[in-house]
C-alpha positions as CSV (number, residue, x, y, z in Angstrom):
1,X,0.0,0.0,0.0
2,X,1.3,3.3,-1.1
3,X,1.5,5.8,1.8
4,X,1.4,9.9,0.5
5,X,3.8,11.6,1.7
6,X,2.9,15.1,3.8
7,X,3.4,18.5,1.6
8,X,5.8,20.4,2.9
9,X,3.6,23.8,2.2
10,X,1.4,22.5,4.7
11,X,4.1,22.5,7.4
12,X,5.4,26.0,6.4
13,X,2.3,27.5,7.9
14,X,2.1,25.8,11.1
15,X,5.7,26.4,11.7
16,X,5.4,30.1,10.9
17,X,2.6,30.5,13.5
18,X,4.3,28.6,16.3
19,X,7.4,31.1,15.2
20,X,4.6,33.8,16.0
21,X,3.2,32.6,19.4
22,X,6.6,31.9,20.7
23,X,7.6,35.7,19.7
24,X,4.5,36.6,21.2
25,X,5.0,35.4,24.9
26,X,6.6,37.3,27.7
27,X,9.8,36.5,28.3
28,X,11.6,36.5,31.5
29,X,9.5,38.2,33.6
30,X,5.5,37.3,33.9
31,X,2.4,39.2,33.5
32,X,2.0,38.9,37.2
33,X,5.1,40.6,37.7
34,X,4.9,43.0,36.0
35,X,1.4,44.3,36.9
36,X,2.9,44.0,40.3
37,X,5.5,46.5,39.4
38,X,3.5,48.7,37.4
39,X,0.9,49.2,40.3
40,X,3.9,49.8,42.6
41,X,5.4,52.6,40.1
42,X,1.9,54.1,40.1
43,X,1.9,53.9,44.1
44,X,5.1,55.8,44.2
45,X,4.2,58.1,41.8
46,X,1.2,59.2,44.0
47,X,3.7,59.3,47.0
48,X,5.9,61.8,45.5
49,X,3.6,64.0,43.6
50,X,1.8,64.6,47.2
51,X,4.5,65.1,49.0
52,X,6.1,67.1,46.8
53,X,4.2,68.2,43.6
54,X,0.7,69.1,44.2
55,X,-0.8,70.5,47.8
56,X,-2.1,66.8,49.7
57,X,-5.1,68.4,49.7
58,X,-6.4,67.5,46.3
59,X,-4.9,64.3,46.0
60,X,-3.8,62.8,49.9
61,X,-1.2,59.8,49.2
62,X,-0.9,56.1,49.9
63,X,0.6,56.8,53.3
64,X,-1.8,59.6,54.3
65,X,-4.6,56.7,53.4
66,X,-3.1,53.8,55.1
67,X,-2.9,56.1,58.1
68,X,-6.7,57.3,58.3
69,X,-7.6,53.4,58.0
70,X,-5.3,52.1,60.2
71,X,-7.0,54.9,62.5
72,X,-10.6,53.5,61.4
73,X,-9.4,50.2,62.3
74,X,-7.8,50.9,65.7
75,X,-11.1,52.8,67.0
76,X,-13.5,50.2,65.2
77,X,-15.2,52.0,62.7
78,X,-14.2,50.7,59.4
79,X,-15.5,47.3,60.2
80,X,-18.6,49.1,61.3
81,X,-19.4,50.8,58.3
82,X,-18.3,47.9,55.8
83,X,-20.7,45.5,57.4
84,X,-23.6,48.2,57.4
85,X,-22.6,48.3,53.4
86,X,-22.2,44.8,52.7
87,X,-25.5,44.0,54.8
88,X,-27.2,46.5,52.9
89,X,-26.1,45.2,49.7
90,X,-26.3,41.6,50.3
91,X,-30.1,41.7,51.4
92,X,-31.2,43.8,48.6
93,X,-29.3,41.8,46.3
94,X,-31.0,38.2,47.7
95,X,-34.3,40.2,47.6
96,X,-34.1,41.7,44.5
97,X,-32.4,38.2,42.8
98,X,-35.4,36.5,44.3
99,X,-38.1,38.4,42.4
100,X,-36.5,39.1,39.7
101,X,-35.8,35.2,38.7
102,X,-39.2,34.3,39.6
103,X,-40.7,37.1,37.3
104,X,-38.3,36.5,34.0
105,X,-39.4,32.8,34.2
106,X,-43.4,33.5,35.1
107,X,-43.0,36.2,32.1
108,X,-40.6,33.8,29.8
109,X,-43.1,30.4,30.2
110,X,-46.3,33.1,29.7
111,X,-46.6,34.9,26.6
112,X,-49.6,36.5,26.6
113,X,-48.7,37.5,30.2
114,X,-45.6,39.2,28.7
115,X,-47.1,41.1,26.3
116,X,-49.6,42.4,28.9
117,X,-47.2,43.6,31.6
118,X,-43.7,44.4,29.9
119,X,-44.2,47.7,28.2
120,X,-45.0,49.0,32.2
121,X,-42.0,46.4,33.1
122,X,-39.7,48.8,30.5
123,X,-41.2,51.9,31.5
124,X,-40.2,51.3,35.0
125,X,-37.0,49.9,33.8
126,X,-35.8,53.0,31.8
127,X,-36.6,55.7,34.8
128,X,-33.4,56.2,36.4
129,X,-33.6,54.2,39.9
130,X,-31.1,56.8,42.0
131,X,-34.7,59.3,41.4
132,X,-35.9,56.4,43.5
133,X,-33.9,56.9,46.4
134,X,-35.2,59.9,48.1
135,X,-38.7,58.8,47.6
136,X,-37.8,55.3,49.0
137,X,-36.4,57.4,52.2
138,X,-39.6,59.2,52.5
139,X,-41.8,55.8,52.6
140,X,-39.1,53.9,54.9
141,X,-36.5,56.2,57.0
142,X,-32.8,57.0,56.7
143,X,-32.2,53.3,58.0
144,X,-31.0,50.2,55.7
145,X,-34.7,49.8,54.9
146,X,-34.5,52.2,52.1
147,X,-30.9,50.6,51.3
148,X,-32.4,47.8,51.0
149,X,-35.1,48.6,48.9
150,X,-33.0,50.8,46.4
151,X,-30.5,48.2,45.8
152,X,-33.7,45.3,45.2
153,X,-35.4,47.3,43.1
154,X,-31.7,47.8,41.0
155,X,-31.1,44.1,41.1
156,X,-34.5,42.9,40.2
157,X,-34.8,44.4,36.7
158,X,-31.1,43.4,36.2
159,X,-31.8,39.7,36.9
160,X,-35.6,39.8,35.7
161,X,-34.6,40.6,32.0
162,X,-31.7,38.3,31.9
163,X,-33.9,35.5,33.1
164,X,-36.3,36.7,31.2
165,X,-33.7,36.3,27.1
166,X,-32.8,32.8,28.7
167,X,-36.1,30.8,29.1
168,X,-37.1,32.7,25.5
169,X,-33.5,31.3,24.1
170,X,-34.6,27.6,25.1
171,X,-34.9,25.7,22.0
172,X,-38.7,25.6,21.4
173,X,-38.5,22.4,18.9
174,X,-36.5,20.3,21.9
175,X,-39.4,21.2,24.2
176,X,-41.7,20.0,22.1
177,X,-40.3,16.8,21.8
178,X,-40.3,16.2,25.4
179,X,-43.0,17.4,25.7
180,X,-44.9,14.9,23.1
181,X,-42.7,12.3,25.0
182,X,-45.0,13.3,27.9
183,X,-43.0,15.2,30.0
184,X,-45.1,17.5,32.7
185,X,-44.5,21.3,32.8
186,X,-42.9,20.9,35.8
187,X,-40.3,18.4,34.2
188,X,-40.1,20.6,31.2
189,X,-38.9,23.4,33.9
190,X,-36.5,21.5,35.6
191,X,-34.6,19.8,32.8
192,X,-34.4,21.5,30.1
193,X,-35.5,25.5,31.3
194,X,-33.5,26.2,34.0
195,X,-30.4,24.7,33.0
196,X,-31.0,26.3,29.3
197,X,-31.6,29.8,31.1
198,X,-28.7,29.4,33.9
199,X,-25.8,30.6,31.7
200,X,-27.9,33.9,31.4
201,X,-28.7,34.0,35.3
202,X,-25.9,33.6,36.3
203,X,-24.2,36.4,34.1
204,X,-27.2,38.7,35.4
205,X,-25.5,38.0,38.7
206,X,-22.6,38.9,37.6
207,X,-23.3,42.1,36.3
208,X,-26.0,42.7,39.5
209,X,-23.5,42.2,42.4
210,X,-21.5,45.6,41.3
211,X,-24.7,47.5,40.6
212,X,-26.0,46.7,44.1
213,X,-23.0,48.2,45.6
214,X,-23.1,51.2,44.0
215,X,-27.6,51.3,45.0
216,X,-26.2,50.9,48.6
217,X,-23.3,53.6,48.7
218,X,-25.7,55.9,47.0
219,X,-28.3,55.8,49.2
220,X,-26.0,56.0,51.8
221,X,-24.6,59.6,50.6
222,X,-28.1,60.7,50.0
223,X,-29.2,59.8,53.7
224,X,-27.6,57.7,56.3
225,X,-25.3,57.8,58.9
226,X,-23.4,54.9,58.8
227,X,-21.8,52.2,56.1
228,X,-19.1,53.4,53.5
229,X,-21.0,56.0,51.5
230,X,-21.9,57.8,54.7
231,X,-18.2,58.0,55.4
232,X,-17.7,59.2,52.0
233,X,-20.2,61.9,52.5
234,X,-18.9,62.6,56.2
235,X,-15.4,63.6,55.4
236,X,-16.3,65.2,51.8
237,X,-18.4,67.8,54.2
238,X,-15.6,67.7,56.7
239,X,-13.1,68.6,54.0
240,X,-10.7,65.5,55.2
241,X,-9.5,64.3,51.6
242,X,-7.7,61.1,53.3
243,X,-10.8,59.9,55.0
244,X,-12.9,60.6,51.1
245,X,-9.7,58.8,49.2
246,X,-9.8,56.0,52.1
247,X,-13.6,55.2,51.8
248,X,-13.3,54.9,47.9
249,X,-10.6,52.5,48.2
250,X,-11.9,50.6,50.7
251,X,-15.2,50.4,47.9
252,X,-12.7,49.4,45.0
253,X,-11.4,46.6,47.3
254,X,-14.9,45.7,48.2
255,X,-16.0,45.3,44.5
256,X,-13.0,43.3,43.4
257,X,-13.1,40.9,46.4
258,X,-16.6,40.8,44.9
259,X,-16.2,40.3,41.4
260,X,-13.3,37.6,41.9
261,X,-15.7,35.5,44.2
262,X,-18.4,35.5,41.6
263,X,-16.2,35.0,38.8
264,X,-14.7,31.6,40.7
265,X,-19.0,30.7,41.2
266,X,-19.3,31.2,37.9
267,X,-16.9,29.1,36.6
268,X,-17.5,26.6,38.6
269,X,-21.0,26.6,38.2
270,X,-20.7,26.7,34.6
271,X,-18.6,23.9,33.9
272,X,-20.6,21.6,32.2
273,X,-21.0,23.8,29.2
């Protein structure tokens, strides 16, 4: 049997592209590394155009920062005010998750339902929700009630209408199949809806945890007295520029730790795509 020998045009390609990939990683030093040193050149930076560039004032520096919260942390108030954030957040968050998965699948499994309710549903969805807040303050206090309620109400329409594209991107023909193989609605739901839908939940999540921080902090700043907006709010009036650049950092930690603990659920949850 005659075996064909390989082209050797065909091998010029793939060696020409592993040429380019292997010109294209970093060499010697890694990515980590270097983001590492990069943050640490913009750190110093800061440093030195505070102390001696532009009037602390405006801009405070990473020492002047690490001092107000090692202060916060020695009298106990920064662990005061990050729970009173994070609980505020958290709740509305379940709250507003809650609802708003219930209503995208109700609306997503009921057509004519949906056709009744969601031109009010995108009414309510286009007003700006921070117009909410002082009405929500009026109705339920200064206290994490109306925290509570601003950040649901955020979360809910986040979650609703992503729930809402992923039971309407099931395969209709599949359900009909198990369905003439005399599956129950219930059935339908459970095996082939939610796990159809869940890629689109769970990116609704993703994309609600860092709006319900931001519902909390402002409804904080608007009226409160305590959690991390309130401390934004307290020293801006004060005119303390370390204790304003502290709170916002202790925010931009906040919403990473966030956003890497969903990402990790995420990928873990979606591993059997």
């Amino acid at each position: 049997m005659k075996v064909l020998a390989r082209p050797r045009e065909l091998d010029e390609p793939v060696a020409e592209v592993r040429g380019q990939v292997a010109e294209a990683r970093p060499s010697g030093i890694s990515l980590l590394s270097q983001r590492t040193l990069l943050g640490l050149a913009l750190l110093l930076a800061w440093e030195g155009s505070g102390r001696f560039l532009v009037d602390p004032f405006w801009t405070s520096s990473p020492t002047r920062i690490l001092g107000k919260l090692a202060e916060w942390t020695a009298n106990g108030s920064l662990f005061f005010h990050l729970f009173i954030t994070v609980r505020e957040m958290l709740l509305g968050f379940v709250v507003g998750a809650v609802a708003g998965v219930c209503a995208g699948f109700l609306l997503g499994r009921n057509e004519r339902l949906a056709l009744l309710v969601e031109p009010y549903l995108m009414a309510l969805f286009a007003l700006p929700k921070v117009a909410l807040a002082p009405l929500l303050i009026l109705w339920l206090g200064i206290g994490i009630e109306s925290k509570i309620a601003l950040v649901a109400i955020i979360v809910f329409f986040l979650l609703f209408y992503n729930t809402l594209a992923g039971v309407r991107d099931v395969n209709p023909n599949l359900v009909n199949i198990v369905r003439l193989m005399g599956a129950s609605e219930r059935q339908i739901i459970a095996k082939i809806v939610i796990p159809s839908a869940g890629a689109w939940i769970l990116t609704g999540v993703r994309i609600s945890i860092p709006y319900s921080l931001i519902g909390a902090v402002i409804g904080e700043i608007i009226a409160s007295n305590k959690g991390l907006g309130y401390l934004t709010e307290f020293y801006a009036g004060m005119f303390d520029t370390d204790g304003v650049y502290a709170a916002l950092v202790l925010l931009m930690l906040l919403a990473v730790v966030l956003n890497v603990i969903c990402g990790r659920v995420e990928q873990r949850a979606l591993r059997w795509r």
